[in-house]
C-alpha positions in Angstrom: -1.4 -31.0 35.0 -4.4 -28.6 34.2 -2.3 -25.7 35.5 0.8 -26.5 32.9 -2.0 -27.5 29.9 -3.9 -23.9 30.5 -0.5 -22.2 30.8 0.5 -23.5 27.4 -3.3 -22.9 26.4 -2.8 -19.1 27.2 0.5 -19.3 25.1 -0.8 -20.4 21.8 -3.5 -18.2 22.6 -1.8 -14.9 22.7 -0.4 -16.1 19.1 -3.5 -16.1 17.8 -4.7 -12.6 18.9 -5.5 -10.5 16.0 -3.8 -6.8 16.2 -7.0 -4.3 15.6 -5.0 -1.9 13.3 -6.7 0.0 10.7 -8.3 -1.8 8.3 -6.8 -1.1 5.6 -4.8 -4.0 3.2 -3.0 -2.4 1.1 -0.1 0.7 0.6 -0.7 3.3 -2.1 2.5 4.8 -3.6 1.2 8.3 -3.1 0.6 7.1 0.8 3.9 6.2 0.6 5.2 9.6 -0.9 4.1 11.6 1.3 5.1 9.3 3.9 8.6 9.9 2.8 8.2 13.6 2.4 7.0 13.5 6.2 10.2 12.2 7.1 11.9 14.6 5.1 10.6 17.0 7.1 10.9 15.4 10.4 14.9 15.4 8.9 14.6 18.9 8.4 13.2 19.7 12.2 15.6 17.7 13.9 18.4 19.3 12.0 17.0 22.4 13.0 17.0 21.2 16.6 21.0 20.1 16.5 21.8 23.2 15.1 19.8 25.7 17.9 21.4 22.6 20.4 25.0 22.9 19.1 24.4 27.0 19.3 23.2 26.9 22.3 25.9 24.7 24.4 28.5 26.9 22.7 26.3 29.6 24.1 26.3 28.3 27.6 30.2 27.0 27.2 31.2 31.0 26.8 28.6 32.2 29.6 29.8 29.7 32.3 33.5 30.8 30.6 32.7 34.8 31.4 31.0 33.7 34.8 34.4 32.0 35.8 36.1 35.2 35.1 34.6 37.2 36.9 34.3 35.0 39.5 37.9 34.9 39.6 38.4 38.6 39.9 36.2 39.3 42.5 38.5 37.1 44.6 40.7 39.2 44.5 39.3 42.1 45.8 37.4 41.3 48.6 37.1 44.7 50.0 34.4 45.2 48.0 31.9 42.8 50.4 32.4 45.7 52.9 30.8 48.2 50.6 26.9 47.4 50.6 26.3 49.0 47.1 29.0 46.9 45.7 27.6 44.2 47.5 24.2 44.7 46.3 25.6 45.3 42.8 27.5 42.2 43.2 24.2 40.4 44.1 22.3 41.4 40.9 25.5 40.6 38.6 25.8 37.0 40.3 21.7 36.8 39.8 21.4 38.1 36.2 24.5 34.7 35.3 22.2 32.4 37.0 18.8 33.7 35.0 20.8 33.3 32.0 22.2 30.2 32.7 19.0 28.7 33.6 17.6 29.8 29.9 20.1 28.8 28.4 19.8 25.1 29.8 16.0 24.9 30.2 16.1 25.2 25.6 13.4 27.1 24.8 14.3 27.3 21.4 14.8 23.7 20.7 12.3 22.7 22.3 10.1 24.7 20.1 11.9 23.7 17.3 10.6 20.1 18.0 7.0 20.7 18.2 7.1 21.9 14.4 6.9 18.3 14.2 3.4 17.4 12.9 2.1 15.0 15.9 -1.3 14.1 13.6 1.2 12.8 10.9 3.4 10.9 13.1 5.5 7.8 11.8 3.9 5.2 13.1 3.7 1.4 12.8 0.9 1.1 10.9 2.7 2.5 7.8 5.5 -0.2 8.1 2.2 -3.3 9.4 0.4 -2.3 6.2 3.9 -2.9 3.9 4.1 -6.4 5.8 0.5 -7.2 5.4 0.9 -6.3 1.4 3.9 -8.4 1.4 2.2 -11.3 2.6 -0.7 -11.2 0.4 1.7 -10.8 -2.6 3.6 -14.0 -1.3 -0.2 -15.8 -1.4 -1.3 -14.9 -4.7 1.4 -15.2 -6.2 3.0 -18.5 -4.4 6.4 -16.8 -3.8 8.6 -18.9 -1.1 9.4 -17.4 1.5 13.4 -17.9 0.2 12.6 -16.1 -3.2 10.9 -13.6 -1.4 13.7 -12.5 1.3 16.0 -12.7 -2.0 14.0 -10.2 -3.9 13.0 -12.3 -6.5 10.2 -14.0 -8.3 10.1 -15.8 -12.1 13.8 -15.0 -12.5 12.7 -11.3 -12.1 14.5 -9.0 -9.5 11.2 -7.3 -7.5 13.1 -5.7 -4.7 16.4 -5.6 -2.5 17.5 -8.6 -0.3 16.1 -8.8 2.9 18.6 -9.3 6.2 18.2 -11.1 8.8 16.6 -8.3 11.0 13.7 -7.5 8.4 12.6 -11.7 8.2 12.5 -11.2 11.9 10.1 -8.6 11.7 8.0 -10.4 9.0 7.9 -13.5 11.8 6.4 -11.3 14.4 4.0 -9.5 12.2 3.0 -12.6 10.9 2.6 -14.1 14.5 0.7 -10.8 15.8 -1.7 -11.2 12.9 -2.6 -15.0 13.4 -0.6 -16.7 10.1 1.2 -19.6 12.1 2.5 -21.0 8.6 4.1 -17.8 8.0 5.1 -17.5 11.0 7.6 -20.3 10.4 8.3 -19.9 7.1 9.9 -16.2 8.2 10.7 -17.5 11.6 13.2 -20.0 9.6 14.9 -17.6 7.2 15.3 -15.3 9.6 17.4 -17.9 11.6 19.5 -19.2 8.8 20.2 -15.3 7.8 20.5 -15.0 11.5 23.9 -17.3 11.4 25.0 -16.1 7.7 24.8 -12.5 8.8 27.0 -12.9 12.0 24.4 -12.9 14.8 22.8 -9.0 14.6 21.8 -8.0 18.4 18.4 -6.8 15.8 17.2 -10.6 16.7 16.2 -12.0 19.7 17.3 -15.6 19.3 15.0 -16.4 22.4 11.9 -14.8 20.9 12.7 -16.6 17.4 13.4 -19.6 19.2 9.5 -19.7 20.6 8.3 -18.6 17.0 9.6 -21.1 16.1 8.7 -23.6 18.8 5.1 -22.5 19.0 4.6 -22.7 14.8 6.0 -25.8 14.8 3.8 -27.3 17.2 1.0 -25.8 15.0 1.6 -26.7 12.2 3.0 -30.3 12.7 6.4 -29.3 10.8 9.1 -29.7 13.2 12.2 -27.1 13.4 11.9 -26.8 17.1 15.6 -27.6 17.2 17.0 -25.1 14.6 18.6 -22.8 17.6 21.1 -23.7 19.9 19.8 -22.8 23.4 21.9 -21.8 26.6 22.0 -23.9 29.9 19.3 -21.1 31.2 16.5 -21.3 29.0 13.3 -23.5 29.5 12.5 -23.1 26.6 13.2 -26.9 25.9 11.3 -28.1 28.7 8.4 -26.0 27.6 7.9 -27.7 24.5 8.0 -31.2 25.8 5.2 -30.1 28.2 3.1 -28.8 25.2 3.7 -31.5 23.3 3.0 -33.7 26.3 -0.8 -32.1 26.0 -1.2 -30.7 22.8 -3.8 -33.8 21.8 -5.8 -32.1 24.8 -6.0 -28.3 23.4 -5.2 -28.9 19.7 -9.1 -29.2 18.5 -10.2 -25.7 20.7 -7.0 -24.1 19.4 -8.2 -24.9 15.7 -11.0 -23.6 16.3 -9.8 -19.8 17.5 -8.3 -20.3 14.4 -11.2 -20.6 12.4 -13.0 -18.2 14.4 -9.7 -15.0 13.6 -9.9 -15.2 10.0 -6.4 -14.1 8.9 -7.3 -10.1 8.2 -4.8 -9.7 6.1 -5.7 -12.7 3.2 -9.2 -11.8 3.6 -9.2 -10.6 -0.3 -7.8 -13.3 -2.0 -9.3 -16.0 0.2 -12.8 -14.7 -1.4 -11.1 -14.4 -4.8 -10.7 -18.8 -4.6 -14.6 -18.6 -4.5 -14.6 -16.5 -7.5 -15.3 -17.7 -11.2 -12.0 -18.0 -13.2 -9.5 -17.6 -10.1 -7.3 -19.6 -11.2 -7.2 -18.3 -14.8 -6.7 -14.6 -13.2 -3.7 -15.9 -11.0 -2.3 -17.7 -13.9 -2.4 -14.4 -16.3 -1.0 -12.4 -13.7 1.9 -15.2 -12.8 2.5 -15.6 -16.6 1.0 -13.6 -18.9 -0.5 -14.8 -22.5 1.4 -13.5 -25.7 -1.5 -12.4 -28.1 -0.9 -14.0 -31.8 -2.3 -11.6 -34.8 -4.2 -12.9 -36.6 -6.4 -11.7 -39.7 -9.2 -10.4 -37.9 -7.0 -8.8 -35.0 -4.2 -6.3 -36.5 -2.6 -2.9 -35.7 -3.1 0.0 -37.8 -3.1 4.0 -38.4 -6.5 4.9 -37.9 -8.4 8.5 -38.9 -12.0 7.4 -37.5 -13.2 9.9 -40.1 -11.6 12.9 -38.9 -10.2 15.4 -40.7 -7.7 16.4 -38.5 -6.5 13.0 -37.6 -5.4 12.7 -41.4 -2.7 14.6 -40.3 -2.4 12.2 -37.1 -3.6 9.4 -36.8 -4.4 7.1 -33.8 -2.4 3.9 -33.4 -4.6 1.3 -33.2 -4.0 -2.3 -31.8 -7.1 -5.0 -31.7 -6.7 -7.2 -28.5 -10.2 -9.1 -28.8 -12.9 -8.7 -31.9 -16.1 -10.0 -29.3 -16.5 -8.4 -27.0 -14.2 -5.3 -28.7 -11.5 -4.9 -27.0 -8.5 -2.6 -28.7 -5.5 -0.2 -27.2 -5.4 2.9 -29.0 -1.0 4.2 -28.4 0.0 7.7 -27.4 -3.2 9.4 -26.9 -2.8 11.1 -23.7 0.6 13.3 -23.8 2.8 14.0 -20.9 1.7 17.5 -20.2 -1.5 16.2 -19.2 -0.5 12.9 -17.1 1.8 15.2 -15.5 -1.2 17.8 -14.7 -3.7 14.4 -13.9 -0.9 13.7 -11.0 -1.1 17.0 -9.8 -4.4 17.3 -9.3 -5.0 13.6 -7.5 -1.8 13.8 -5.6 -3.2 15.9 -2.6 -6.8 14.4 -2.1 -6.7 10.5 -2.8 -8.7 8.1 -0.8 -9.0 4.6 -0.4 -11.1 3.2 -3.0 -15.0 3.2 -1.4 -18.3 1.7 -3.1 -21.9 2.2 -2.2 -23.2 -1.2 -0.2 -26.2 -2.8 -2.0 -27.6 -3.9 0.7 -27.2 -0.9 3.3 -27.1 2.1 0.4 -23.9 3.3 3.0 -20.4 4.0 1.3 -18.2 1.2 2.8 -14.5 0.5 2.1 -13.7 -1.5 -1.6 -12.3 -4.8 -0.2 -12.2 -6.2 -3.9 -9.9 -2.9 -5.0 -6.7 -2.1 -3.1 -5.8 1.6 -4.2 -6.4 5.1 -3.3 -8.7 7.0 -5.9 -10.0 10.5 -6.5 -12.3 11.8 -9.1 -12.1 14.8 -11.3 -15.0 17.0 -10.7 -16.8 18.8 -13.7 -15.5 22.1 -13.8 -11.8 20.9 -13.7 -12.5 18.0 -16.3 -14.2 21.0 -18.6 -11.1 23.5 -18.0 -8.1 21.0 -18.7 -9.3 17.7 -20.6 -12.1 19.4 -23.6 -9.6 18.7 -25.6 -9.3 14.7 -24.6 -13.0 14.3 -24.3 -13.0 14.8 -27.7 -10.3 12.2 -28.1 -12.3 9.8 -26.7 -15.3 10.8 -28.9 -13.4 10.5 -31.7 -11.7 6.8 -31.3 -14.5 5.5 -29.5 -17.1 6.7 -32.1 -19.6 7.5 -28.6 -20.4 10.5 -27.0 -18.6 11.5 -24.0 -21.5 14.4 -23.2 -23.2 11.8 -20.4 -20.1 10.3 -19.4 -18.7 9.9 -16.1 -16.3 12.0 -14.3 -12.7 11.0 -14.3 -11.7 8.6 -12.1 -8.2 8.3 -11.2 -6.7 5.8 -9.3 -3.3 4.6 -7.7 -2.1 1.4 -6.6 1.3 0.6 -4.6 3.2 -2.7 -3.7 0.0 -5.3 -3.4 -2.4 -3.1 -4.8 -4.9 -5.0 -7.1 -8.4 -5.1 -8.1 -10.3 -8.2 -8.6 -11.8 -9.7 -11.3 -15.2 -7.7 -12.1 -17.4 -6.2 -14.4 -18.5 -2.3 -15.2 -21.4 -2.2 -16.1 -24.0 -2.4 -13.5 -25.1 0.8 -12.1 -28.6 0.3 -10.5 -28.6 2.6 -7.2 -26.1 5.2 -8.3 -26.7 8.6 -9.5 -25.9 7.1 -12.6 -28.7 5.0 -12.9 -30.8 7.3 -14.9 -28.0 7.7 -17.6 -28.3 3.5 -17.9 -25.0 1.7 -18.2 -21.9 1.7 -18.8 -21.5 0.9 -22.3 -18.0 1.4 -22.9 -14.6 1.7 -20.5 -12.0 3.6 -21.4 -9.4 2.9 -19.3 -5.3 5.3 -19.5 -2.7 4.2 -18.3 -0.7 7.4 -16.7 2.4 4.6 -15.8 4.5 2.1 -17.6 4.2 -1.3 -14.9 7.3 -3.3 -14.2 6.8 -6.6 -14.3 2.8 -7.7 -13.4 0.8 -5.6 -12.4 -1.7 -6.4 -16.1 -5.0 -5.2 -16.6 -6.1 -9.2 -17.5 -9.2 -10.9 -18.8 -9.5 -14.4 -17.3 -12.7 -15.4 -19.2 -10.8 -14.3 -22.7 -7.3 -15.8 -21.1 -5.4 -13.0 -22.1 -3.8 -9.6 -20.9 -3.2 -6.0 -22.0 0.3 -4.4 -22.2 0.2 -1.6 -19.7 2.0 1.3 -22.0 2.1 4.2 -20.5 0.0 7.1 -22.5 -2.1 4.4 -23.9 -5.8 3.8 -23.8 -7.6 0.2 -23.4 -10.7 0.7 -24.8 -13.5 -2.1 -24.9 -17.4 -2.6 -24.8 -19.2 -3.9 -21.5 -22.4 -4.2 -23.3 -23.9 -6.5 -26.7 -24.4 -3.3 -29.2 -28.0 -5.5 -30.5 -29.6 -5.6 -27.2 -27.3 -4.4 -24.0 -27.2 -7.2 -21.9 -23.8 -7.5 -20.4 -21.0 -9.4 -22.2 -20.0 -12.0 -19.5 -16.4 -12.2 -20.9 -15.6 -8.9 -20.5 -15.4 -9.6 -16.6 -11.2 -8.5 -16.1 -9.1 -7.3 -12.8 -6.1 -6.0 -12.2 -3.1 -7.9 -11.0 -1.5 -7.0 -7.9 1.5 -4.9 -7.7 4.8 -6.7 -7.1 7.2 -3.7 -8.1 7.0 -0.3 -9.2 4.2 2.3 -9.3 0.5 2.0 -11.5 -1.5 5.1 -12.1 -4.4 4.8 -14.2 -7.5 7.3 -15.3 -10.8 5.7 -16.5 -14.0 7.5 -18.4 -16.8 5.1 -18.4 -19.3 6.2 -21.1 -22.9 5.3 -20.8 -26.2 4.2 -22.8 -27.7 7.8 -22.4 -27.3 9.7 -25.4 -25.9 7.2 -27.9 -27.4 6.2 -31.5 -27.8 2.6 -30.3 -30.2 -0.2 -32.2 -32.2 -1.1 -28.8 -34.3 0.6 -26.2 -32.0 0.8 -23.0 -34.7 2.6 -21.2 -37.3 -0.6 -21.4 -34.3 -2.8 -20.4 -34.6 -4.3 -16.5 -31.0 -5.1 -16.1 -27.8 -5.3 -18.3 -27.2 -8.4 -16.2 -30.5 -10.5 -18.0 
């Protein structure tokens, strides 16, 4: 009996092993570009290889041809093995075929044709784990069944292609390999039924899915042990009677691996539930809030006082009168977004910040998005001309601002409710903080996806060329304005860019001392 109860122990044990891949939760779409140009040019390489392969069997095909032929005539005329030159010339003839046949089959062209193949840039798994993790976490935040989800579907909105039977398999076994036993039978399950609907694919194991769905079952307490249809030679039947026969025995220290392999992959949004207004940032992002006019909040042309913008003026659209919050429309043109991609493209990173605590750059758990930052002399050569922009709109100067910061975020990308300002321990710090965020959106954003403000329960449209534009900091004395605490909502479809300019104290014509100020946070 102990035998068969640590047997099954070692079973349910090996489902809750967490896979040490790279620690990374989310996919960027420029991870994912260049992922696809990589396989282009794999494409490209073995092409290369089929063509050198097809030229060099039709190669070898006319060689062995020749070789027989003149094989075949010196049959004929044996007289000539009585003759040593002829012999010996006969010798290096038959040697000189073999060399070349021998070259021609050892390949050496296609085989060099297959090392162009970049072996640091390999397509690997963790590419295609990363998509599953980002899949899952979309699924959490946003409570998407598991049904909708394989459907490509969520609030009556299409978000992707349908899923077969094949890819819900795969979803089960990630979700097994990274300890997420409810997921496990949630995918476990749809990948049966699709299993049946799609003819039986040879893709899925029906053994394997039959313990995914055996073991998560047992787990969990909901019971679909039954669901597959098992041949006269599996034991898989008997199996499960014996761990259900001692589960009562193991259950309490298998709960407790549990608790002790946090699920990796949810680690973000389980923190988000401790969060203030969680649940008003989910419901934004699910839902969305339609912003009523009223008389204090209207759109309008505006000049700010500029000659020149009498000839064009900004578009300008309140969203919030305290703390400020407007959207000025079509101020950054197409030239430049296009130029702003091209210069992040090639050297994003995954979002880091500086630890508090350690003063060491660690990875941004709370953002999920590749970034990169435009340094000085680039940001003086091509966007002069936009700094001014901002002046003129914001009515600040942009002279001790920060340096562009662009960022990307792909399927599940997001960044959490937070605030801007604070900047103690940064090289910022002497310039104070961040009094006003201007933030561009270089994308239009299907469906979610929001720039949201849960405090404020409402979102901003994400139009692409426009510039959400609002104050961090109380213009009397500086001290943060807690409502201005916002996030962006993760990524179910399509492709966000933005840029953001924070502006700082230093340097502006403000009514208090920021210097004599402890902390925008008081």
């Amino acid at each position: 009996m102990l035998n068969n109860m640590l047997t099954y122990l070692a079973i349910v044990f090996s489902l809750l092993m967490f896979v040490e891949a790279e620690q990374r939760w989310h996919t960027s779409q420029i991870a994912l570009t260049k992922l696809y140009d990589l396989q282009n040019d794999h494409f490209n390489v073995f092409n290369k290889y089929l063509d050198l392969e097809i030229k060099r069997l039709e190669e070898l095909k006319d060689h062995v041809a020749a070789v027989y032929e003149w094989r075949d005539h010196k049959k004929t005329n044996r007289n000539i093995l009585h003759n040593h030159l002829d012999v010996t010339k006969l010798m290096k003839q038959m040697h000189q075929h073999v060399l070349k046949t021998k070259d021609l089959i050892k390949n050496k062209l296609s085989i060099e044709a297959l090392r162009e193949i970049d072996e640091n840039k390999d397509l690997s798994g963790n590419h295609v784990l990363l998509a599953h993790r980002a899949i899952k976490r979309l699924q959490k935040f946003y409570a998407i069944p598991t049904s909708d989800m394989s459907e490509g579907r969520f609030n009556n909105k299409i978000i992707g292609d349908k899923m077969d039977a094949c890819e819900c398999y795969v979803m089960a076994k990630y979700c097994s390999e990274e300890n997420d036993m409810y997921g496990v039978i949630d995918w476990a399950v749809e990948a049966y039924y699709k299993w049946k609907s799609d003819g039986q694919p040879e893709c899925v194991d029906p053994e394997i899915l039959n313990f995914y769905i055996m073991s998560s079952s047992v787990f969990t307490g909901f019971n679909f042990m039954n669901l597959i249809p098992l041949n006269e030679s599996s034991n898989f039947q008997e199996d499960t009677d014996k761990f259900l026969r001692y589960y009562h025995l193991i259950k309490n220290e298998l709960f407790e691996l549990n608790k002790e392999r946090a699920l990796g992959a949810f680690e973000v949004y389980n923190n988000l539930e401790a969060q203030s207004f969680s649940q008003e940032f989910r419901h934004l992002c699910k839902h969305g809030v339609s912003q009523i006019i009223t008389k204090h909040l209207k759109c309008r042309y505006q000049t700010k006082n500029s000659f020149y913008r009498m000839l064009m003026p900004f578009k300008e659209e309140d969203i919030w009168s305290e703390p400020l919050i407007k959207i000025y429309h079509d101020v950054l043109y197409e030239n430049e977004i296009s130029r702003i991609k091209t210069m992040a493209s090639e050297n994003m990173i995954d979002a880091e910040i500086q630890s508090a605590a350690t003063a060491k750059i660690v990875e941004e758990k709370s953002r999920l998005g590749q970034v990169y930052w435009i340094n000085d002399n680039d940001a003086v050569e091509y966007f002069h001309s936009l700094s001014n922009r901002i002046e003129t709109f914001t009515g600040f100067t942009s002279q001790t601002a920060e340096l562009y910061q662009i960022v990307n975020y792909g399927l599940g990308g997001h960044y959490l409710p937070h605030y801007d300002p604070f900047q103690k321990g940064t090289e910022n710090e002497n310039f104070g903080n961040r009094l006003v965020t201007v933030l561009f959106y270089l994308t239009d954003v299907q469906n979610e996806g929001y720039t949201s403000f849960p405090k404020l329960n409402i979102i901003a449209p994400t139009e692409k060329g426009s510039a959400l534009v609002w104050h961090n900091l109380n213009m009397f004395d500086g001290k943060i304005n807690h409502d201005t605490i916002h996030g962006s909502c993760p990524i179910l479809k399509g492709n966000k860019w933005i840029m953001t300019k924070w502006l700082y104290e230093e340097g502006q014509h403000l009514p208090y001392d920021w210097r004599k100020k402890e902390s925008a946070f008081e």
